[in-house]
N, C-alpha and C positions, 0 to 999 in steps of 0.2 A: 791798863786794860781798856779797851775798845768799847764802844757804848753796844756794837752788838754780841760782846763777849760778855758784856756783864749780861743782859738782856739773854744768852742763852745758858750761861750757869747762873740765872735764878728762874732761870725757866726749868732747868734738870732740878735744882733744890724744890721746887714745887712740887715736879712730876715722884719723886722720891721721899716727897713726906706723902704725899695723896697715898704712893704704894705700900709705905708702911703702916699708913691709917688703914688703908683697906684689908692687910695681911692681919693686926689686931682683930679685925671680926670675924676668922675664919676659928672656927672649932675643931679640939682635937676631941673624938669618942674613941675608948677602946673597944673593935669589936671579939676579939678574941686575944685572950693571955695565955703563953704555954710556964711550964717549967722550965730548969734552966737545964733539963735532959731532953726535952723538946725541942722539935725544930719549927716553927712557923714561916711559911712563904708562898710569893706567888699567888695572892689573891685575886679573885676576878669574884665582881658582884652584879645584881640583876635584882629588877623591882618586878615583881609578878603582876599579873593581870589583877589579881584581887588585893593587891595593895603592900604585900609583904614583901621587906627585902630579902634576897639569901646571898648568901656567899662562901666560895667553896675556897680553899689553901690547901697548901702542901704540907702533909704532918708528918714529919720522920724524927732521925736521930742528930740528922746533919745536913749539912747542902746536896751533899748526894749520898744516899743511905739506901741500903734493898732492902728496908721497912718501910719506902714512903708511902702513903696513904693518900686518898681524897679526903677532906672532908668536908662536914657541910654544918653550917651555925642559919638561925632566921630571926628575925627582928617585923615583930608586930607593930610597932610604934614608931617607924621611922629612922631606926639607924640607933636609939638610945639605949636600949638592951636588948641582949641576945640571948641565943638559948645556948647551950654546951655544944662544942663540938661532938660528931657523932660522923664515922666512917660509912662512907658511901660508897664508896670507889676503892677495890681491895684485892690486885693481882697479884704473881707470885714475884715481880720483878718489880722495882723504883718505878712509880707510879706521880710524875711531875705535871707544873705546869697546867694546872686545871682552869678552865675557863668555862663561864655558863650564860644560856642564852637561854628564852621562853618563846617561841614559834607562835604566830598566831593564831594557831589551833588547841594552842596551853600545851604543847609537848616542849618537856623542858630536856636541852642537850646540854650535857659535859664533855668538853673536849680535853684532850690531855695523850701524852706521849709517857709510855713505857719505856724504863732505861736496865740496861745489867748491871752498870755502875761498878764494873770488874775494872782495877786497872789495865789489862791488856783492852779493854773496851773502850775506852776513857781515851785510849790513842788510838785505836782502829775506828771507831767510833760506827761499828756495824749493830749494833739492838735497837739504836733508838728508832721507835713507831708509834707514829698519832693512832690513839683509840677514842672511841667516843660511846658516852650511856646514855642509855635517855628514861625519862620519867613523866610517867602520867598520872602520877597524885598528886602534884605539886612540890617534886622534889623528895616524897619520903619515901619511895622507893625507887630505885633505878635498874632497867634490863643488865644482863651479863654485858662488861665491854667489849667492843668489835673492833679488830683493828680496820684501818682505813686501806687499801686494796691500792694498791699504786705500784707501779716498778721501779722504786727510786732504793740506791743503796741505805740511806738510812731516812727519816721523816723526823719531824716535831712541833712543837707550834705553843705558841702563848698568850693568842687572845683570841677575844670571843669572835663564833660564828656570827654572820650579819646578815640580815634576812632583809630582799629589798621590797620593794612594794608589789610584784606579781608574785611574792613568795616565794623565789630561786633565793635558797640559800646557797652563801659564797664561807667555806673554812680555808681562813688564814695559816699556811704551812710554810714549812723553810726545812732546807736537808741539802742532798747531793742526789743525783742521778750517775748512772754511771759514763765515767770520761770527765765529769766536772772538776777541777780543781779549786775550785770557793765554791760557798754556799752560795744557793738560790732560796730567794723566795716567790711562792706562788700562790695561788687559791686552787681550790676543786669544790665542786659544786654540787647542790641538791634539788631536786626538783619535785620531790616523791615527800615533805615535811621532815629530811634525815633519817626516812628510813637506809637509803643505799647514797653512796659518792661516787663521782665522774672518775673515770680511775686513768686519765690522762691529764696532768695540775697543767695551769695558763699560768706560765711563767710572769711574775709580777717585773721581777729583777734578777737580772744575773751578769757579771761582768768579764766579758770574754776575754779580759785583759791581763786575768788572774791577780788582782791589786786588791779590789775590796768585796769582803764578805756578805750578804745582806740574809738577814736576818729580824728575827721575830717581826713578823708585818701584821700593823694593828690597823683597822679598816672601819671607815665611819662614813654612811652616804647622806647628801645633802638634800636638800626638799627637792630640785632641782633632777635629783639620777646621779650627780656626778658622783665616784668613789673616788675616798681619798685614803690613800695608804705610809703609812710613817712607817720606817725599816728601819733598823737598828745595824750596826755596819763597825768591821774591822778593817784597819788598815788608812783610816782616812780621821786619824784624831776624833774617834768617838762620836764623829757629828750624826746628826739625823738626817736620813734621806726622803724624801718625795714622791711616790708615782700616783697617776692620776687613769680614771680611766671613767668614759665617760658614753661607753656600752654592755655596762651591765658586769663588769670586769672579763671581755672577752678578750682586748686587749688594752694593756697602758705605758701611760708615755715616761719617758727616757728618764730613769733617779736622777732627781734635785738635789744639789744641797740645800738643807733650812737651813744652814748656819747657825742653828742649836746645837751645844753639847748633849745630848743624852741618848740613852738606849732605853730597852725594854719600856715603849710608848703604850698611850693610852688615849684614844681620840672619842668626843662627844660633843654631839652638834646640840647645843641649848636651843630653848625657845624663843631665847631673844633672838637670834637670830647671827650668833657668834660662836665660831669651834673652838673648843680646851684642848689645850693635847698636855698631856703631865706625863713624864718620865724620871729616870732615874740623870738626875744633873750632876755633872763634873766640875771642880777650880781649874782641873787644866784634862789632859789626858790621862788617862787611867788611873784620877783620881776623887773618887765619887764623893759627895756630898749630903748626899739624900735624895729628897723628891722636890722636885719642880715643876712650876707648870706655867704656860702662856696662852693669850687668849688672841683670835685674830680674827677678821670678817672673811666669809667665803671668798676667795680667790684672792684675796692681799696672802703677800708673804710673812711669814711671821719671823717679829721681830726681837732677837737674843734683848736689847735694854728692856723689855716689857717682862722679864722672866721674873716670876717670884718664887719665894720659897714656900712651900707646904709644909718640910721637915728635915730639919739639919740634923745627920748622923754621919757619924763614924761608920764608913765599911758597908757593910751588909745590907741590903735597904734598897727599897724600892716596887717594881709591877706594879703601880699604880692600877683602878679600874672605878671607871666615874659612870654615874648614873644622876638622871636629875629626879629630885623629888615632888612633890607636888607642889610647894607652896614657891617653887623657881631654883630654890637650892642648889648647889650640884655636892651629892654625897661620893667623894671617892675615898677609895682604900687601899692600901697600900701594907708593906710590913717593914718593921724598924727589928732589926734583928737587937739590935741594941738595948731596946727596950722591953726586949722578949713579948713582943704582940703585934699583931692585926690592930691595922689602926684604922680610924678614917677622918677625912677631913672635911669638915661641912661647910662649905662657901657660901653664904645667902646672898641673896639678889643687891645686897648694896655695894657690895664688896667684888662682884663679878660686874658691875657698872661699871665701878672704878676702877679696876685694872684690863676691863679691857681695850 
């Protein structure tokens, strides 16, 4: 062995004990446990203006069930106990996929896409349509949902709305138009605080090549304006894709590879000054692992050796949705079907030092 081969395998044995020191002090909380005739999934959570966390999942019978529900649990204390789920969101069809956001005016949105979940559906794939509630008591009540008004053969979406600094909110969506043979992802837009949506989507990603699908686009803006979007994609070994846009999301540049294995993303710009992105991690192709997540500085690429693990399961598992907390924390959550719950994982600031 070479003096700068030993010199770089004890520099990786360094860099690899620092990371499993650092994974040691991240915390698992349960925020919500079903039965094992329950379904739990698809979390997305939010810290409200007045301090409380909520967070809403998918509550059915199964992965796809024409029982699913919204629901919604709240945590006075910071993520350590919750209250009981309790339905918020309750149409006549598969009600998936909920995400939530608080407007700077305290109007709180649920996004979320209605499904028929009919096997002839399931292959035509014609019901699925983003709807969205919204609520002015802080969540304990929500308007009737409306769907989203667009001319696309079918709609859906899986993470939260993002509201930038002049107040234009941008909803993260993905579906087909007609003519499309793969999915696109796009945004459509609010200007009015969610009451109405742009009913022509800015295509984020679409590949005219008919090769890779793109899907569920999770969106996080930088102190700076820039958007940054991670897309979740078939066809291309599971990797995550890139687009960037750096007008407000009017238009963005050409899908990346990150060279990450995962799907169903989840992006959050900390205060220190470094973005998380946590999804559902692969060992190879289409074969998942759990939750993962890596940490990178605005405009470095990020790097697959920096991935850690949040939560190794079997199968089922994943939608990450991170929030930071006050004391620097970053509280995200996620669901381990495995473990029949809503989980979340608490990262504190020594621990997101060290791995980023």
């Amino acid at each position: 062995m070479t003096a700068l081969e030993l010199v770089l395998n004890l520099t990786a044995a360094l860099v690899l004990g620092v990371t499993e020191d650092a994974v040691r002090l991240i915390e698992t909380r349960v925020v919500a446990r079903s039965t094992d005739a329950e379904y739990y999934a698809f979390p997305s959570v939010c810290r409200l203006a007045g301090g409380d966390l909520v967070c809403v999942f998918y509550l059915g019978t199964g992965h796809i069930s024409p029982d699913g529900h919204v629901a919604l649990v709240r945590s006075s204390d910071q993520g350590r106990t919750w209250t009981k789920p309790e339905i918020v969101v309750d149409t006549p069809l598969d009600d998936r996929d909920p995400s939530i956001m608080q407007t700077r005016t305290g109007r709180i949105i649920v996004s979320f896409f209605v499904y028929d979940g009919s096997k002839a559906d399931r292959a035509e794939r014609t019901s699925p349509r983003v709807h969205y509630a919204c609520s002015r008591d802080g969540g304990r009540t929500f308007s009737k949902p409306k769907p989203l008004d667009i001319p696309w053969n079918w709609s859906a979406t899986s993470d939260e709305i993002l509201q930038l600094s002049d107040g234009t909110l941008l909803m993260p969506i993905y579906g087909r138009k007609k003519g499309d043979v793969k999915d696109r992802a796009a945004v459509v837009f609010s200007r009015d605080d969610g009451e109405s949506w742009s009913r022509d989507p800015v295509t984020i990603a679409y590949d005219e090549s008919g090769r890779i699908d793109f899907q569920e686009p999770a969106l996080e803006v930088l102190p700076d304006g820039k958007i940054i979007c991670s897309l979740r994609t078939t066809g291309v070994d599971y990797h995550a894709y890139q687009c960037e846009s750096v007008d407000g999301g009017k238009t963005w540049s050409r899908p990346a590879d990150t060279l990450l294995r995962g799907q169903a993303a989840n992006l959050l710009y900390h205060s220190s000054g470094v973005l998380f992105h946590a999804y559902r991690s692969f060992t190879e192709p289409s074969k998942p692992k759990g939750v993962a997540a890596v940490f990178a500085e605005p405009g470095k690429p990020w790097d697959p050796a920096k991935e850690f693990e949040i939560v190794r399961v079997d199968g089922d598992s994943a939608y990450p949705s991170a929030v930071e907390l006050p004391d620097g924390s970053i509280f995200c959550v996620y669901y381990a079907r495995e473990h029949r719950a809503i989980e979340a994982a608490v990262i504190p600031p020594d621990a997101i030092k060290a791995l980023r």
